[in-house]
C-alpha positions in Angstrom: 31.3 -49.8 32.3 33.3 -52.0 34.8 33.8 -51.7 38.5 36.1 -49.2 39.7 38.2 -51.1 42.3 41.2 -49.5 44.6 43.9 -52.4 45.8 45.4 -50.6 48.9 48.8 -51.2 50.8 49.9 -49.7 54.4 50.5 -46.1 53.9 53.9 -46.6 56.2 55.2 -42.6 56.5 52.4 -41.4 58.7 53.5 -41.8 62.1 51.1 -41.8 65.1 48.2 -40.9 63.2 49.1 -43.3 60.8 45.7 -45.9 62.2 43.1 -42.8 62.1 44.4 -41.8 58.7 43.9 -44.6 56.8 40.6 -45.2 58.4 39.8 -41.5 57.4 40.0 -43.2 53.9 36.7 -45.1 54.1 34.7 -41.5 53.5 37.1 -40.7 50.0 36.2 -44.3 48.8 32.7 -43.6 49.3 32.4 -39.6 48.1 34.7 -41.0 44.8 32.2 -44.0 43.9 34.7 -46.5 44.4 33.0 -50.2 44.2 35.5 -52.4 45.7 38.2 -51.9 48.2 41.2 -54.4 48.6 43.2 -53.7 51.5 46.5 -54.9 52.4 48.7 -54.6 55.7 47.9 -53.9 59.4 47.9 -50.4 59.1 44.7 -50.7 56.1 42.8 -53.1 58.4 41.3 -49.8 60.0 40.2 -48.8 56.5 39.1 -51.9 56.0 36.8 -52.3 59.5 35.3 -48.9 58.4 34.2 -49.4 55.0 31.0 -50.0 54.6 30.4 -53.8 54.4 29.0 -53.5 50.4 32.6 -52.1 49.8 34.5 -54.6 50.9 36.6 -56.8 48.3 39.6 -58.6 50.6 41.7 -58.3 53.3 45.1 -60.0 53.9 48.1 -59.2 56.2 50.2 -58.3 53.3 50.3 -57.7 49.4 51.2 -60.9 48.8 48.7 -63.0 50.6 46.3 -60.1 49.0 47.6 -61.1 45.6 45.5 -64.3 44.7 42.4 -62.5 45.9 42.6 -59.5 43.6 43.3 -62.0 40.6 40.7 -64.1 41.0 38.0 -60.7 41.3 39.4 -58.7 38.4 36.7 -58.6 35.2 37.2 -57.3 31.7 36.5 -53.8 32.0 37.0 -53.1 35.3 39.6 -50.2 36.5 41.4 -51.0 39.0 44.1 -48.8 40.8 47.2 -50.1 43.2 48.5 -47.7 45.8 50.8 -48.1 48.3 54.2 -46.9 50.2 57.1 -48.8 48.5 57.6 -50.9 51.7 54.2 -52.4 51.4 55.0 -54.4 48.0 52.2 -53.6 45.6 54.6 -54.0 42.9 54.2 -57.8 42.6 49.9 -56.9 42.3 50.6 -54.4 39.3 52.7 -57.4 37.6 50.5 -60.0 38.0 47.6 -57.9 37.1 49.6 -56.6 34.1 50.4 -60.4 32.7 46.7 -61.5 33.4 44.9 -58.4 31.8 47.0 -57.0 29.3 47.0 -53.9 27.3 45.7 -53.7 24.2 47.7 -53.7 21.7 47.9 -50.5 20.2 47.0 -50.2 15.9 48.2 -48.3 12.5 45.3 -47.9 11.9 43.8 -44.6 12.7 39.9 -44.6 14.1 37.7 -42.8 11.5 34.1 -41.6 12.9 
């Protein structure tokens, strides 16, 4: 079993609670078993400050400064999931993760146990 690893962009629709909600994250990532948190934006640095340190995969302004440090922590077997508002760009992170680690190609030939 790999890591389970959440990549994270600003959640930009929340308003004036937007800082206290994202920091309210930090207690799903833990309850959920997540291993590794990237975090991307200034609205996920609160989630990043209150995560516990053990947590703590990357920061970065924005996704694509985040970019480079995802890639270069991804292993084989590993799940990783990429969330974010459309304005936060995580779409470039699920490409490059997609040519790096592809899918497996899926067979004819049916499993037989």
């Amino acid at each position: 079993r790999g890591r389970r690893i959440a990549v994270l962009g600003d959640m930009l629709e929340l308003g004036a609670a937007a800082t206290t909600l994202h920091a309210d994250l930090a207690e799903a990532v833990v309850a959920n078993e997540v291993d590794v948190v990237f975090c991307a934006g200034p609205l996920m640095r609160s989630l990043w400050d209150a995560l516990p340190p053990d947590r703590r995969g990357g920061w970065a302004g924005n996704s694509e400064e985040l970019e480079p440090l995802v890639l270069a922590s991804i292993n084989a077997g590993d799940a990783v999931m990429v969330k974010g508002s459309l304005g936060s760009r995580m779409g470039p992170i699920v490409k490059a993760l997609a040519r790096r680690h592809p899918a497996p190609a899926a067979t004819d030939t049916p499993v037989r146990g």
